[in-house]
One Martini backbone bead per residue (centre of mass of N, CA, C, O) as a GRO file, in nm:
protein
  113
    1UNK     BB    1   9.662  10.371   9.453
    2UNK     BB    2   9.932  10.487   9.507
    3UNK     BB    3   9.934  10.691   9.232
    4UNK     BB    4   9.680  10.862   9.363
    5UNK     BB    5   9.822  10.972   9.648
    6UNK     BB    6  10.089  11.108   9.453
    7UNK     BB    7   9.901  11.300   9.280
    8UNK     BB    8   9.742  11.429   9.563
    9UNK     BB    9   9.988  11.547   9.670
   10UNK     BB   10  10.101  11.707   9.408
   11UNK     BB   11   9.890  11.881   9.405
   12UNK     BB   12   9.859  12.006   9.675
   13UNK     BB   13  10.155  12.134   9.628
   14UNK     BB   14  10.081  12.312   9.365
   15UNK     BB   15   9.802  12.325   9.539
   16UNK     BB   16   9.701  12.483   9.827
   17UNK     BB   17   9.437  12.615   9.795
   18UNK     BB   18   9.256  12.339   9.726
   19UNK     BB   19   9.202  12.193  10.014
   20UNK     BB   20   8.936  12.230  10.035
   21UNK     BB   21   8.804  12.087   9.802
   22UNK     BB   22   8.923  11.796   9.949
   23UNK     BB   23   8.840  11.933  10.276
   24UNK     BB   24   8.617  12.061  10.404
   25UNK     BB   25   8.552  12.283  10.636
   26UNK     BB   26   8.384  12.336  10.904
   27UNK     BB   27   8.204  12.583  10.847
   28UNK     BB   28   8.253  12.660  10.498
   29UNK     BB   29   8.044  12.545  10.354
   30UNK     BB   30   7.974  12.493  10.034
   31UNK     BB   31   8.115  12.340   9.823
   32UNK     BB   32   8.232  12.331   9.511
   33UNK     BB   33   8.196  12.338   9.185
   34UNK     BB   34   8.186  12.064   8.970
   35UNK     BB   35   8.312  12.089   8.590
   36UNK     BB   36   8.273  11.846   8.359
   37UNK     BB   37   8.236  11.586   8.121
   38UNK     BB   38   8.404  11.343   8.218
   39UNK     BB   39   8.382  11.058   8.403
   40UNK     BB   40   8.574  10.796   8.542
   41UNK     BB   41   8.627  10.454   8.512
   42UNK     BB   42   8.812  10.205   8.751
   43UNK     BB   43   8.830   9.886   8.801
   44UNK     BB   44   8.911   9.722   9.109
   45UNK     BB   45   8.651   9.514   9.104
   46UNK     BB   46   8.343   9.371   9.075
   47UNK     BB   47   8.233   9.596   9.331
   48UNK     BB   48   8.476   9.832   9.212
   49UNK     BB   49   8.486  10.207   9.125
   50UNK     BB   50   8.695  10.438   9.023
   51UNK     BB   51   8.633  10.787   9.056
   52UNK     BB   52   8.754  11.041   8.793
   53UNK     BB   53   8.866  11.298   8.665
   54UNK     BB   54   9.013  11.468   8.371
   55UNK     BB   55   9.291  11.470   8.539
   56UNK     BB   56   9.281  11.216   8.786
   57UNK     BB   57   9.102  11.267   8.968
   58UNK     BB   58   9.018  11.090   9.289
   59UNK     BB   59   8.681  11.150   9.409
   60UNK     BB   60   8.570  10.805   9.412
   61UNK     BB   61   8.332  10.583   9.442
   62UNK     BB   62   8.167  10.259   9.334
   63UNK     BB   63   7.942  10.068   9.465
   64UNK     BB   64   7.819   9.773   9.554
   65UNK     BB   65   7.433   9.731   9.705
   66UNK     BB   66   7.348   9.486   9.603
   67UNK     BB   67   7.173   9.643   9.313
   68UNK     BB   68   7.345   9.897   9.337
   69UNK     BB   69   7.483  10.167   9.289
   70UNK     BB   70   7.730  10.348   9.510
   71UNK     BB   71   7.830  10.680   9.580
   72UNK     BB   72   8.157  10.742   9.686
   73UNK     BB   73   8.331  10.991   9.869
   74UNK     BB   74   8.637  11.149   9.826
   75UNK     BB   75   8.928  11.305  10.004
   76UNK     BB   76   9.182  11.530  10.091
   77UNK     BB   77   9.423  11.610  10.308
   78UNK     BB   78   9.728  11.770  10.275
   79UNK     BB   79   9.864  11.470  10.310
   80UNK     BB   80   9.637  11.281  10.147
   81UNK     BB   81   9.427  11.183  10.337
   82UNK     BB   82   9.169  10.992  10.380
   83UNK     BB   83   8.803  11.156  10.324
   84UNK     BB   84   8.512  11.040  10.386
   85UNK     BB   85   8.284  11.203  10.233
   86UNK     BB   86   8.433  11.420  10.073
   87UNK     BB   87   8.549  11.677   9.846
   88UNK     BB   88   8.355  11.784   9.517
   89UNK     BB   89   8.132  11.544   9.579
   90UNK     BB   90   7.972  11.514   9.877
   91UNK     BB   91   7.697  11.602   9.755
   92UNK     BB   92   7.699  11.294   9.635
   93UNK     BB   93   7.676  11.141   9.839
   94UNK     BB   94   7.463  10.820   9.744
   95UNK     BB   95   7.418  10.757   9.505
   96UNK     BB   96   7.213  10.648   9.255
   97UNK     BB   97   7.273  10.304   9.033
   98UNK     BB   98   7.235  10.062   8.798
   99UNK     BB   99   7.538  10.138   8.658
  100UNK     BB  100   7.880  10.110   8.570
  101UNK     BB  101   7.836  10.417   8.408
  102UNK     BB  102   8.000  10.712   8.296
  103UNK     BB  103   7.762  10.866   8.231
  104UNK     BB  104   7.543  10.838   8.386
  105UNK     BB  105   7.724  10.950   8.635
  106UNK     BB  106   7.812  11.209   8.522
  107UNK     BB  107   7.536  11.308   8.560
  108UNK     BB  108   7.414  11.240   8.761
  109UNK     BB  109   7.643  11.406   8.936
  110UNK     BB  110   7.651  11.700   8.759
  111UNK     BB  111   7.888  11.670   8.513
  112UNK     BB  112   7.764  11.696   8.310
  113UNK     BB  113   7.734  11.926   7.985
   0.00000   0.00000   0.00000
């Protein structure tokens, strides 16, 4: 997890345009639209996924909620501090999945093309 808030600082220290994507602010109107081919999934513990775009950018998690797994987004602000449900998936916060399967979440999640 560390290596992940690091990579997160790193980001934004060399994309500081980028910081609106990781933590839309108030009033900034709807997400940026993000097109990946697929998300990565890195397990955590038994009921929890961490979710990665291709370029290894932590995006959410995947938690198991009873029987089924659900998308929770996260972002970060300029500081790297987690921005429970921000992000460049926020509009995807609370999705469900019957399984933590990389292609199925990468379609629901409408990153797959």
């Amino acid at each position: 997890m560390a290596e992940c808030a690091n990579q997160r600082r790193a980001f934004v220290k060399l994309h500081p345009e980028s910081v609106n994507c990781f933590s839309p602010a108030k009033n900034a109107g709807p997400p940026k639209k993000v097109h990946v081919t697929l998300l990565t999934l890195s397990p955590v513990n038994t009921n929890v996924h961490s979710v990665h775009l291709p370029d290894g950018l932590h995006v959410g998690n995947l938690k198991r909620i009873g029987d089924v797994w659900k998308f929770k987004a996260v972002g970060y602000d300029a500081s790297g501090a987690v921005e429970p449900g921000g992000g460049p998936l926020t509009d995807r916060h609370n999705t469900v999945f019957a399984t933590p399967d990389a292609l199925a979440v990468s379609t629901g999640l409408g990153a797959a093309k």
